[in-house]
C-alpha angles and dihedrals in degrees: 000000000000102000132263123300095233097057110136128237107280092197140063123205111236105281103012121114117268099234105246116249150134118248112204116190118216130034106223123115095288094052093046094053094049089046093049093042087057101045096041086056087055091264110143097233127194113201115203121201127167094203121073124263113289134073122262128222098208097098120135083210118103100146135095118175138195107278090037092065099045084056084052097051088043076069103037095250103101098085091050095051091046090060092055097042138067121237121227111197093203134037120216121215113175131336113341103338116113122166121220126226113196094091085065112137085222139090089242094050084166144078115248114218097201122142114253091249096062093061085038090060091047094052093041092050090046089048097056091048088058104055099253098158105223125209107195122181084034126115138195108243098166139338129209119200123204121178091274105052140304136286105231104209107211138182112206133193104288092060092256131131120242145159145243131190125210136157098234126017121201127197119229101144101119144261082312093052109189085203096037077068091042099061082042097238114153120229108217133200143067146284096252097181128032134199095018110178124229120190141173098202139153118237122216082200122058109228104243090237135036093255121032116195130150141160116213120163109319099337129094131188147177132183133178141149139262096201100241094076112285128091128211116241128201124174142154144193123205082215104054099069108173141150110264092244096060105118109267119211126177107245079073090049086050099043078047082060099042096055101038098037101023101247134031100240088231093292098200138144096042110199095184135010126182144144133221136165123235125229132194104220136150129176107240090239121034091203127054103191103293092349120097137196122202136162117013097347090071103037138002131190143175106291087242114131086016094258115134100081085048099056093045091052088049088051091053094050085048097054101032098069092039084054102055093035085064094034094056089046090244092132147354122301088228077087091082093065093071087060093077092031091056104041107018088078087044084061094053105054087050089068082054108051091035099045088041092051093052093039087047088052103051099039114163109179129075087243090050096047093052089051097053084048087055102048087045092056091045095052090044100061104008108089096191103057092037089056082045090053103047090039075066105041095038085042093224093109094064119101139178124238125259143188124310095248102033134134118277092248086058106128110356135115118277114235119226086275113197113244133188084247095052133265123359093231090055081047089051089053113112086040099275137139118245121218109207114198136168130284094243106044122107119242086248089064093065094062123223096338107129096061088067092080110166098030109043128046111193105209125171128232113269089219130032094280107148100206119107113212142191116200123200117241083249090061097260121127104251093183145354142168139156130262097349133191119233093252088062095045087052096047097055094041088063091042087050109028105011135273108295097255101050097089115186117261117261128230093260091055081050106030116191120246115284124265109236093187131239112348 
C-alpha cells in the first residue's frame, strides 16, 4: 500500500502558516462518525489509519440500539441502515428474561442486528463526501502539544517518520490507543473473561431467533448472522483458560454451543477462528489539553447488552459539534469541558450494566444465582426498573447534567418531537441546533435567531405545547423555558450557538492542507 493520493503535507517550511485541521486517529465507527461530524460542519480532517484502506469483517459488533440509530437519522444514515439490517423487538439479557422494546419511547423501539462492517461502509462513504483526507498505511508513533495546537508523529508507508500539525488530535485508535500512551493516561481495569472464541461458520440448522445467546453451567454462547450466509460465533467455558494465542480449532467452538445451547447447528466450513479476552477499562479523563480519546480508546467493557460500539459512537456525536463550534471561534473553548463531564459518567455506567449482565449470567455460587433470580423477577414485573434497564441498554435514558435552576428538559434527550416541518432528527440534519417555539409566537419573540444561518434551524411545534426549546446538534436539550422573551431566547442562543454575528469560518478562511499528489 503507498498511501492515498490524497495524503496532506505533513511538513511546514520555517515561517509559513500550519493549515488549520483536526486530525482524528482510527478509522472505526467512532472515528468515522467524528471525522464526518466535523467535516461536514467545514472543519479540514485528517483521518490516520495504520491498515490499509478497506473495511474488515472481522468485528465482534452486530448491534445497533435505539439511541444509536436516532444519531444516525439525525445524519441521514438510519433508513439505510434499517433496510440492511434486521430488526429484534426484545433484547435478551440472561435465562429467561427478555425484555421487550416496543414500548420504546423512540422512532427505532426496536434492536438492529446488522455486522460492524456495514456501518462501517456507511460512515466511511458520508465521510468522503464529505471531504474527510484519509491516510491510510500510516500509524501514530507520539504526539507534542504546545498551546496552539499538536504535533501528530506518524509513520507512513515507507517506513519513515513524519509529522502532522492540527489543531486538535482525537484518539480513536482502540482499546490499545497509540495516543492514549502518547499523552501518557493509564487505562485501568481488568481482563474480566478469558479465552473468549470467536468463529465465521455455516450452519446446517437455522437458529430459531435472530440472536441466540444463552448461559448454562460453566458455556456461553452467541450466535448471530452476517447476512451472506455465515454466521459469527462466540462462546466460552469457565473451564477452558488459555493465552489468546493458543491454536483454535472448531470442534472446541462446537463442544462451547453444545453446552451452552444445547446443540452445535451443524457449525461447519469456519473462515475465520480466533480468540480473544474481554477487559472493562476506562482512562480517568477523556481530554489532555487539545488531545481527545473516544470509543474504545477511552473505555472498553464486556460485550454483554451489545453496548460498547454504541457508546463510542455516542461519544463520537458528543465531541464532534462542540469541536467545530470552537474551532470555528463560535463560542468559548471552555465548550470542550463539557465533553468529559458529559461522557466520561456515561462510560462508566456502561462497565456496570455490562460487567453485571455477564457476571449475572454466569453466576456460579448459590448467592449469585439467587440474585440473578431476584433481579429477573424484578425486571420482569417492576415497570419501573424494566423502563430503568433498557434506558440503559438502548442508551436513551441517559442525560447531562444541567444548572441548578434549569428547566426540567435540561439536559435530556429529545425525543423525535413532532414539528410543523416534519420530524426534529431530519431538522438536526447538517449539524445544527434546532430552536422549537410555539405556534403563536411571533418571529420577534425568538430573538436574533435567524442571523445565526448555518448553525441554528427555528421549527414550530406541530401541537399547542408552550415550551420553547433548544436542542443540541447531538439531540439534548441544551435549553428550554416557557413562554420566553426574546431577550431570554437571545440570551441562551449566544450561550448555546454563538452570538449572531459570529458566522462560522469558511473553508477558504481555514484552508485544508495541500495536496502535494500522488506520493
Amino acid at each position: 500500500m503507498t498511501g492515498d493520493t490524497h495524503a496532506p503535507r505533513t511538513t511546514t517550511a520555517p515561517g509559513t502558516a500550519t493549515p488549520r485541521q483536526v486530525a482524528v486517529v482510527g478509522s472505526g465507527p467512532t472515528g468515522l462518525l467524528l471525522a464526518g461530524d466535523l467535516a461536514a460542519a467545514g472543519v479540514p480532517v485528517t483521518l490516520v489509519e495504520k491498515r490499509p484502506r478497506g473495511i474488515s469483517n472481522l468485528s465482534r459488533a452486530f448491534v445497533l440500539h435505539a439511541r444509536t440509530l436516532e444519531q444516525f437519522d439525525a445524519r441521514g444514515l438510519a433508513d439505510a441502515l434499517e433496510r440492511k439490517g434486521e430488526a429484534l423487538d426484545r433484547v435478551r439479557l440472561f435465562g429467561s428474561l427478555a425484555l421487550a422494546l416496543d414500548t420504546l419511547p423512540s422512532r427505532f423501539n426496536h434492536l438492529l442486528v446488522i455486522p460492524q462492517y456495514e456501518v462501517e461502509e456507511a460512515l466511511l462513504h458520508r465521510a468522503e463526501d464529505a471531504g474527510v483526507r484519509f491516510r491510510y498505511g500510516t500509524e501514530a508513533t507520539g504526539l507534542r502539544q504546545d498551546a496552539d495546537g499538536v504535533t501528530l508523529e506518524v509513520r507512513g508507508p515507507d517506513g519513515g517518520p513524519n509529522e502532522l500539525r492540527a489543531d486538535y488530535v482525537v484518539g480513536t485508535d482502540g482499546m490499545r490507543s497509540a495516543v492514549r500512551t502518547a499523552i501518557g493516561l493509564p487505562f485501568p481495569g481488568r481482563s474480566v473473561i478469558r479465552s473468549v472464541v470467536l468463529a465465521d461458520v455455516r450452519l446446517d440448522e437455522e437458529p430459531e431467533s435472530l440472536l441466540t445467546a444463552d448461559a448454562v453451567g460453566d458455556a456461553f454462547a452467541f450466535i448471530a448472522p452476517f447476512g451472506d450466509g455465515y454466521h459469527r460465533v462466540i462462546g466460552w467455558h469457565r473451564g477452558r483458560d488459555v493465552p489468546d494465542g493458543e491454536p483454535l480449532v472448531l470442534d472446541e467452538v462446537r463442544e462451547i454451543a453444545r453446552l451452552a445451547l444445547g446443540r452445535d447447528y451443524g457449525m461447519r466450513d469456519a473462515r475465520w477462528m480466533s480468540r480473544f479476552h474481554s477487559d472493562e477499562r476506562q482512562v480517568p479523563a477523556y481530554r489532555v489539553g487539545r488531545v481527545f480519546l473516544a470509543g474504545d480508546a477511552a473505555h472498553v467493557h464486556t460485550p454483554a447488552g451489545g453496548q460498547g460500539m454504541n457508546t463510542g459512537l455516542q461519544d463520537a456525536a458528543n465531541l464532534g459539534w462542540k469541536l467545530a463550534a470552537v474551532f470555528h471561534g463560535q463560542v468559548d473553548a471552555a465548550l470542550l469541558d463539557t465533553y468529559q463531564a458529559e461522557r466520561h459518567p456515561v462510560g462508566a455506567s456502561v462497565l456496570r450494566s455490562s460487567g453485571g449482565i455477564v457476571r449475572l449470567a454466569m453466576a456460579k455460587y448459590p448467592w449469585t444465582r439467587a440474585l440473578r433470580a431476584a433481579i429477573t423477577a424484578l425486571l420482569g414485573h417492576v415497570g419501573p426498573a424494566r423502563r430503568r434497564a433498557l434506558g440503559r441498554i438502548t442508551g436513551i435514558g441517559y442525560a447531562y447534567g444541567a444548572p441548578r435552576g434549569a428547566h426540567r428538559l435540561a439536559g435530556t434527550r429529545a425525543p423525535d418531537f413532532a414539528l410543523t416541518s416534519g420530524r426534529l432528527y431530519e431538522a438536526l440534519r447538517g449539524g445544527r441546533f434546532v430552536l422549537i417555539a410555539p405556534r403563536a409566537h411571533e418571529a420577534g419573540e425568538t430573538g436574533r435567531a435567524g442571523e445565526r444561518a448555518g448553525r441554528l434551524a427555528v421549527e414550530r411545534w406541530a401541537g399547542e405545547r408552550r415550551t420553547t426549546v433548544l436542542v443540541r446538534p447531538d439531540g439534548h436539550v441544551a435549553w428550554a423555558a416557557e413562554s420566553p422573551d426574546a431577550a431570554a431566547v437571545e440570551a441562551a442562543l449566544t450561550a448555546a450557538v454563538g452570538a449572531a454575528d459570529a458566522t462560522a469560518r469558511s473553508d477558504r478562511s481555514h484552508p485544508a492542507p495541500p495536496d502535494p499528489g500522488t506520493p
